[in-house]
C-alpha positions in Angstrom: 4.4 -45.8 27.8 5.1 -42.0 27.8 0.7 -41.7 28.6 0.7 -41.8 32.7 -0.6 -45.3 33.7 -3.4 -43.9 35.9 -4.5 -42.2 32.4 -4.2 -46.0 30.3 -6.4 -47.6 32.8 -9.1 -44.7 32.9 -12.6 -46.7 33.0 -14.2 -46.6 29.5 -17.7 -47.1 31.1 -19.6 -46.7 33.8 -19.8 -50.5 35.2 -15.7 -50.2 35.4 -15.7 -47.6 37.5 -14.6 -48.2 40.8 -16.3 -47.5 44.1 -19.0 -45.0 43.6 -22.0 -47.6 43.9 -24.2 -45.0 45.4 -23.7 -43.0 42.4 -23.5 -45.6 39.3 -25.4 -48.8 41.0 -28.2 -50.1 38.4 -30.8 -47.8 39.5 -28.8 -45.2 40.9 -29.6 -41.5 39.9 -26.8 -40.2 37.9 -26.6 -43.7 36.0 -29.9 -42.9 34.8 -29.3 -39.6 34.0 -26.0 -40.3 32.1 -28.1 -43.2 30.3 -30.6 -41.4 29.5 -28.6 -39.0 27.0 -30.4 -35.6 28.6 -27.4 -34.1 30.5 -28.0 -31.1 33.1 -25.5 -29.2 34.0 -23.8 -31.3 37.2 -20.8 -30.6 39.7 -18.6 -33.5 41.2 -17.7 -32.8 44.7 -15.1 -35.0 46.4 -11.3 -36.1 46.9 -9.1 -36.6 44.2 -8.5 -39.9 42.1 -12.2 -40.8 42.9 -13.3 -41.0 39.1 -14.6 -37.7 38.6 -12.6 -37.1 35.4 -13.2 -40.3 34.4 -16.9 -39.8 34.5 -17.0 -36.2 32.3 -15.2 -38.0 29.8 -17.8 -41.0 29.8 -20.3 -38.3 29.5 -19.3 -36.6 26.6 -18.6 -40.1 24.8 -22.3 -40.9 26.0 -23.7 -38.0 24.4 -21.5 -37.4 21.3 -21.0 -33.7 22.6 -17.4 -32.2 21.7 -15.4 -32.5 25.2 -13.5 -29.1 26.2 -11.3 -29.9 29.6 -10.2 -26.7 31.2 -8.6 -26.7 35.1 -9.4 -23.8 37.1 -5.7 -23.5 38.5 -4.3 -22.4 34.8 -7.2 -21.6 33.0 -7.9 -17.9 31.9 -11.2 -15.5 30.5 -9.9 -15.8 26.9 -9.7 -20.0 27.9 -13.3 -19.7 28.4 -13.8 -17.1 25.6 -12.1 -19.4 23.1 -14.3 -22.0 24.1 -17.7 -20.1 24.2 -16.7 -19.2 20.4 -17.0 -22.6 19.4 -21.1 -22.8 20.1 -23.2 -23.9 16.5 -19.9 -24.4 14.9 -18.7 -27.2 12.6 -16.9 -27.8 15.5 -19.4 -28.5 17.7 -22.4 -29.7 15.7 -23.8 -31.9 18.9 -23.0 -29.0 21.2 -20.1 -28.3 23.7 -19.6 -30.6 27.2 -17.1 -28.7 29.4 -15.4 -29.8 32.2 -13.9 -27.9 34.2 -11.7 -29.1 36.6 -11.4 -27.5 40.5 -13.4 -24.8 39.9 -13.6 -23.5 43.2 -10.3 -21.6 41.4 -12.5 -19.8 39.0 -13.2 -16.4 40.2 -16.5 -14.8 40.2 -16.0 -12.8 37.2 -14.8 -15.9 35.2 -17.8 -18.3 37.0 -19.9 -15.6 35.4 -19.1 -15.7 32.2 -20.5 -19.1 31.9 -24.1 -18.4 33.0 -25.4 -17.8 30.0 -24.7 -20.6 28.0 -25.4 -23.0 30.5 -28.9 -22.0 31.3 -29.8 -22.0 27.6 -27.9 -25.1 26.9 -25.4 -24.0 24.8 -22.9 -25.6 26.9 -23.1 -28.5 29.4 -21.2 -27.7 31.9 -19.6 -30.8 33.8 -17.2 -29.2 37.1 -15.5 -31.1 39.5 -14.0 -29.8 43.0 -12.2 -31.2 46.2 -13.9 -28.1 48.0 -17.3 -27.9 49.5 -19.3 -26.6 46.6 -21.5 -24.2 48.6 -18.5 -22.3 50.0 -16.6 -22.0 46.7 -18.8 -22.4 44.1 -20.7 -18.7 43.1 -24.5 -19.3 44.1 -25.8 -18.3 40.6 -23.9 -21.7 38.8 -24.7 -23.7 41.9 -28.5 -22.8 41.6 -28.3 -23.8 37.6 -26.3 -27.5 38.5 -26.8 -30.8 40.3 -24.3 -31.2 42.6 -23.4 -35.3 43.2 -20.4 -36.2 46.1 -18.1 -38.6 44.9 -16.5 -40.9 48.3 -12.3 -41.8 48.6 -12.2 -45.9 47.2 -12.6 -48.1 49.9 -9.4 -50.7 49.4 -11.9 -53.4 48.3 -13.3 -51.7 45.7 -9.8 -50.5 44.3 -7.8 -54.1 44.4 -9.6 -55.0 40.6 -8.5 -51.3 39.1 -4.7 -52.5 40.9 -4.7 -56.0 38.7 -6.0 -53.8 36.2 -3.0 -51.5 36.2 -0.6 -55.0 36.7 -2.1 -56.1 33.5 -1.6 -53.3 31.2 1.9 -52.4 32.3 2.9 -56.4 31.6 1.2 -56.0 28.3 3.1 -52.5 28.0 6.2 -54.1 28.7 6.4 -57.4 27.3 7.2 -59.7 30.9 4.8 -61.5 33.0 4.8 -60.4 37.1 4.5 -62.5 39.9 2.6 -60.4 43.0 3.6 -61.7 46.1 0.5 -62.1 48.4 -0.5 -58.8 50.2 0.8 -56.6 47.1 -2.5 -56.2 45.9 -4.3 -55.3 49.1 -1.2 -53.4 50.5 -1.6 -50.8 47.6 -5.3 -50.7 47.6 -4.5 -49.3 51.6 -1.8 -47.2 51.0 -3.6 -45.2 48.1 -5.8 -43.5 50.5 -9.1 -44.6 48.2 -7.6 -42.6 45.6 -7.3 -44.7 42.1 -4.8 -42.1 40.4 -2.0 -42.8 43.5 -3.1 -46.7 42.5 -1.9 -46.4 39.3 1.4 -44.4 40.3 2.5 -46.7 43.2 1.9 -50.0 40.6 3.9 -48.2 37.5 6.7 -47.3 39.9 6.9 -50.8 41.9 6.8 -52.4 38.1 9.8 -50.2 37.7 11.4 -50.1 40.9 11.6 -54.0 40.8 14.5 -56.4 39.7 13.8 -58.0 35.7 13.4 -61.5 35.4 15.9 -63.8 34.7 15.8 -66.7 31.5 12.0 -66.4 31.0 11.0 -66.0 34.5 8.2 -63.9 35.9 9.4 -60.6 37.2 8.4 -60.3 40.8 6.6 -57.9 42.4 7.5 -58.4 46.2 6.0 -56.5 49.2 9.1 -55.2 50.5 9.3 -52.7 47.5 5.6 -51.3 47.7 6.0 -50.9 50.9 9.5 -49.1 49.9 7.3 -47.3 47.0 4.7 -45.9 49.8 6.3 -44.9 52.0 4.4 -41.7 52.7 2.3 -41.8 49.9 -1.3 -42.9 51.6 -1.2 -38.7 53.1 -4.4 -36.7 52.2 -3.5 -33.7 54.0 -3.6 -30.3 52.2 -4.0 -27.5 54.7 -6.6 -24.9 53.3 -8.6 -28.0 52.3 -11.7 -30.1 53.8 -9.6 -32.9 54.8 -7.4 -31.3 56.6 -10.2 -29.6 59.4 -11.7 -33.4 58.7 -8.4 -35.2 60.4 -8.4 -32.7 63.4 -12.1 -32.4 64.1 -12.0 -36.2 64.5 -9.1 -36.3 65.9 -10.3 -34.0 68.9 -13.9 -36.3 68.5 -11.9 -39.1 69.2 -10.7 -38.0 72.0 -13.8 -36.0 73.3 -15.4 -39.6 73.1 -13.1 -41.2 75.3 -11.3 -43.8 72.4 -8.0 -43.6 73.1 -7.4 -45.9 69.9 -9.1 -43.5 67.3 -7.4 -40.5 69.3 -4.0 -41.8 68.7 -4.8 -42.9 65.0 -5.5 -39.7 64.0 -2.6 -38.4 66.1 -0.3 -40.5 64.1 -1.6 -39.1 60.7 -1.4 -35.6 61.7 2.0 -36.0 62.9 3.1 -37.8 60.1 1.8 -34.6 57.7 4.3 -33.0 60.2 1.3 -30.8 62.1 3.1 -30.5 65.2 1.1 -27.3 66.2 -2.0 -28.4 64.9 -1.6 -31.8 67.2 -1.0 -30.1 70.4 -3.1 -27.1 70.0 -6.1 -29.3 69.5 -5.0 -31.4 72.4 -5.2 -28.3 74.9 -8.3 -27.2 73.9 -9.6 -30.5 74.4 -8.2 -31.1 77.9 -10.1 -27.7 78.9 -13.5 -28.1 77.0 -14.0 -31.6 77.4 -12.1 -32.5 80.4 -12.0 -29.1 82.7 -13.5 -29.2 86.0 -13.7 -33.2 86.1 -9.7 -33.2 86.6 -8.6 -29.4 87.1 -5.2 -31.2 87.0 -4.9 -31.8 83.5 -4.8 -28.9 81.8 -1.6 -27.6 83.2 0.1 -31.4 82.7 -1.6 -31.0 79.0 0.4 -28.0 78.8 3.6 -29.2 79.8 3.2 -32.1 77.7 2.6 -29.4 74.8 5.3 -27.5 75.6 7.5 -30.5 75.7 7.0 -31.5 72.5 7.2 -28.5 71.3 10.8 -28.4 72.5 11.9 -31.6 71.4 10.6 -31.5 68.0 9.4 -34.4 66.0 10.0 -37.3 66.2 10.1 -37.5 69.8 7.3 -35.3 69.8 5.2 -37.7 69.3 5.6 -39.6 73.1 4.7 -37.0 75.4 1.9 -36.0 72.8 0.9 -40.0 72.7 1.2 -39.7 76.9 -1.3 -36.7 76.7 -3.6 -37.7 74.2 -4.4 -41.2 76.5 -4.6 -39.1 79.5 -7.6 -36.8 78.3 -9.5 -40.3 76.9 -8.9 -41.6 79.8 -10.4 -38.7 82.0 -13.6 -38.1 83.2 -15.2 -35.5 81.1 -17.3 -32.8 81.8 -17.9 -29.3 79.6 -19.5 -27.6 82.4 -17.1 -24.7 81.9 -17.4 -24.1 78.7 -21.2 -24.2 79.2 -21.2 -21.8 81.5 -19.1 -19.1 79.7 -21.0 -20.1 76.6 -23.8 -18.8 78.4 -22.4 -15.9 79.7 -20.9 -14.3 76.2 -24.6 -15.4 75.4 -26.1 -12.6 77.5 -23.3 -10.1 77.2 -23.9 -10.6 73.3 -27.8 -9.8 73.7 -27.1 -6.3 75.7 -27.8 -7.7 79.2 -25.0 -6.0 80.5 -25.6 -3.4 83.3 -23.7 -1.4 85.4 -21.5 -2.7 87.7 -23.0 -3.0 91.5 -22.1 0.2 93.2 -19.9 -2.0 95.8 -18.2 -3.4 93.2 -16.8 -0.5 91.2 -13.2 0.5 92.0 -14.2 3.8 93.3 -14.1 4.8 97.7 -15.9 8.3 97.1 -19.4 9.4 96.3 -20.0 12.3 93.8 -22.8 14.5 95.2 -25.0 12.5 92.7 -25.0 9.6 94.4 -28.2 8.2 95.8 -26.8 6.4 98.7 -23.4 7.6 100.1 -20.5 4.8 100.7 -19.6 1.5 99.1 -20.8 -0.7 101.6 -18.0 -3.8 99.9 -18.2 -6.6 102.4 -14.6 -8.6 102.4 -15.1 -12.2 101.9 -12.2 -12.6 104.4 -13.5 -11.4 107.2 -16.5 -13.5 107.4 -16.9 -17.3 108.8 -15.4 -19.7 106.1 -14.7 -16.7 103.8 -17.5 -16.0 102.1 -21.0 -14.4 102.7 -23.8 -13.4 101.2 -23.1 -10.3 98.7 -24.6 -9.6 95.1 -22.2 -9.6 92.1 -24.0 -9.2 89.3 -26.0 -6.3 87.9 -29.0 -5.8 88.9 -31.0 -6.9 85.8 -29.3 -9.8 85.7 -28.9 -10.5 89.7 -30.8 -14.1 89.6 -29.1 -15.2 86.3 -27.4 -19.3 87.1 -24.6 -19.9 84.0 -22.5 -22.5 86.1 -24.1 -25.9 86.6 -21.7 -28.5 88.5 -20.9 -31.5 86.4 -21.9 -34.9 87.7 -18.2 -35.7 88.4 -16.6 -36.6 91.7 -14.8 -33.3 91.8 -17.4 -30.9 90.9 -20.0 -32.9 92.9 -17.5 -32.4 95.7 -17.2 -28.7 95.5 -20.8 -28.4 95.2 -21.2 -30.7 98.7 -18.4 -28.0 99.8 -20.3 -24.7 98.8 -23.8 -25.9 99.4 -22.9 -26.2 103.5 -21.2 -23.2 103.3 -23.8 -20.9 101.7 -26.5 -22.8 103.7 
């Protein structure tokens, strides 16, 4: 039992893989290539524990090649030397299969080094990566690859790889186990649809639970996975997809008015302990997607922000909760951010002139200037204080950015305005 669990139960072929049906269905694309025996060069994209190991290894037993496994996080240029030496040795007489493990570690020198041999065949080259490929991967390897996305387990299709980690660890061990009902599915939940967590939670509940007594079964009861999990079902690394993932739907959510999706994701984020992340996204929302429909909330956003803030998790979490229902709740409307949007839009193309001679913070005329005075008209002094007066330049003088939003409060400004500027 020294060999990790999650490695004893690693699928030996394709049909015991789990999850992945778009990928290894009868039919599906990368079955037939892999059955076919004619491997190109191919990159596995996707969160961890999701077979992508698994699958190189079926590979190289597919196609008799010699299996190098390097991981970009250690790996060095004499790693890759070492293996590059091996090509039309006795060693190698099939050729060379490497997988290399999160590549997007692999510098640009070291991605390099490869090119060669895997656009003449000399080496397969099998990678995997929790990144997005096009961001990290170095265009010239991507260009020479097939690049398939592996998805996280959905809980279904992990429950027969749990029974299939029960079963080896009772033959490991010698006793029988008894799972009390919901063990099964609780793990294939808490794993976050990653196998390799499956594997750990079931080897440490096995281990984590009482023996059995004069021949009895030794059972596996709910109250210690849940013990065992605590905290284990969190994908949440910072610098990687998943994490902009949970706070772009997280602000969806609450964009889209389901308060119930808003605070799901609110939950996970402050369980990761994001406490910034949480509220920073909550006050952007309440001013893009909210804003001029309730002026209100962005300062009681704020307050909620700074409250929590102050109090720290876990209360944190209740004036946060309070906050996050009060933007789903709230009429939306980006009018605002429209309208600045627009704005930046022609600063950005160079429609930008000078500033209205009334306008300028100047009260004298140089003997330049073409019509002597300021001629400023103060809103105050007029009826209802405002009157007609141009504020932009001149070449943009009939440019419209703000458009009201069809909420009650803009619609009732615009009412307002439209009487006055009649």
């Amino acid at each position: 039992m020294s060999t990790p669990l999650a490695d004893r139960i690693r699928p030996k072929n394709l049909d015991e893989i789990s999850g992945q049906r778009h990928l290894f269905s009868k039919g599906a694309v990368l079955r037939n290539i892999i059955e076919s025996g004619n491997i190109p060069n191919l990159i596995f994209y996707g969160p961890s524990g999701t077979g992508k190991t698994t699958v190189a290894r079926i590979i190289a037993a597919a196609t008799n090649k010699r299996l190098h496994i390097l991981n970009g996080t250690s790996a060095s240029l004499s790693d890759v030397k070492e293996v590059i030496g091996e090509i039309n040795t006795i060693a190698a007489p099939n050729g060379l299969l490497l997988y290399l493990d999160e590549i997007q570690y692999f510098n640009k020198k070291q991605q390099q080094s490869l090119l060669q041999y895997i656009e003449n065949g000399d080496i397969t080259l099998v990678a995997s990566t929790t990144e997005n490929p096009y961001f990290y991967i170095y265009s010239a390897v991507l260009s020479r690859s097939t690049v398939f996305e592996f998805k996280s387990i959905s809980p279904e299709d992990a429950e027969p790889g749990i029974e299939r980690a029960f079963a080896i660890m009772s033959e490991d061990t010698g006793e029988e186990y008894e799972t009390e009902d919901g063990v099964i599915s609780y793990i294939a939940q808490s794993c976050g649809g990653d196998m390799r967590k499956a594997a750990n939670i079931v080897e440490l509940t096995v281990l984590g639970s009482m023996s059995a007594n004069g021949g009895e079964k030794k059972k596996i009861t709910l109250d210690t996975v849940k013990q065992i999990t605590a905290k284990t079902a969190m994908h949440y690394d910072r610098q990687g997809d998943e994490y902009y993932d949970m706070l772009s739907a997280y602000q969806k959510s609450m964009r889209g008015s389901d308060p119930d999706a808003a605070l799901h994701y609110l939950a996970r984020i402050l369980e990761a302990g994001d406490l910034i992340s949480a509220t920073r996204r909550l006050m952007v929302c309440a001013c893009e997607d909210v804003g001029l429909a309730y002026p209100m909330i962005i300062p009681i956003v704020k307050s909620a922000c700074d409250i929590a803030m102050q109090v720290g998790l876990p209360e944190a979490r209740i004036p946060l909760a309070d906050a996050v229902i009060l933007v789903c709740n709230s009429p939306k409307s980006n009018s605002g951010e429209a309208a600045i949007d627009a704005a930046l839009s022609d600063v950005r193309a160079g429609l930008a002139g000078p500033v209205p001679r009334h306008l300028q913070n100047k009260h004298f005329d140089g003997e330049d200037a073409l019509v002597k005075g300021q001629h400023y008209k103060y809103p105050h002094d007029a009826p209802n204080h405002w009157l007609k007066q141009q504020y932009l330049p001149d070449n943009i003088k009939h440019r419209t950015y703000y458009t009201y939003g069809d909420n009650k409060t803009e619609q009732a400004a615009k009412e307002y305005w439209s009487k006055i500027k009649k």
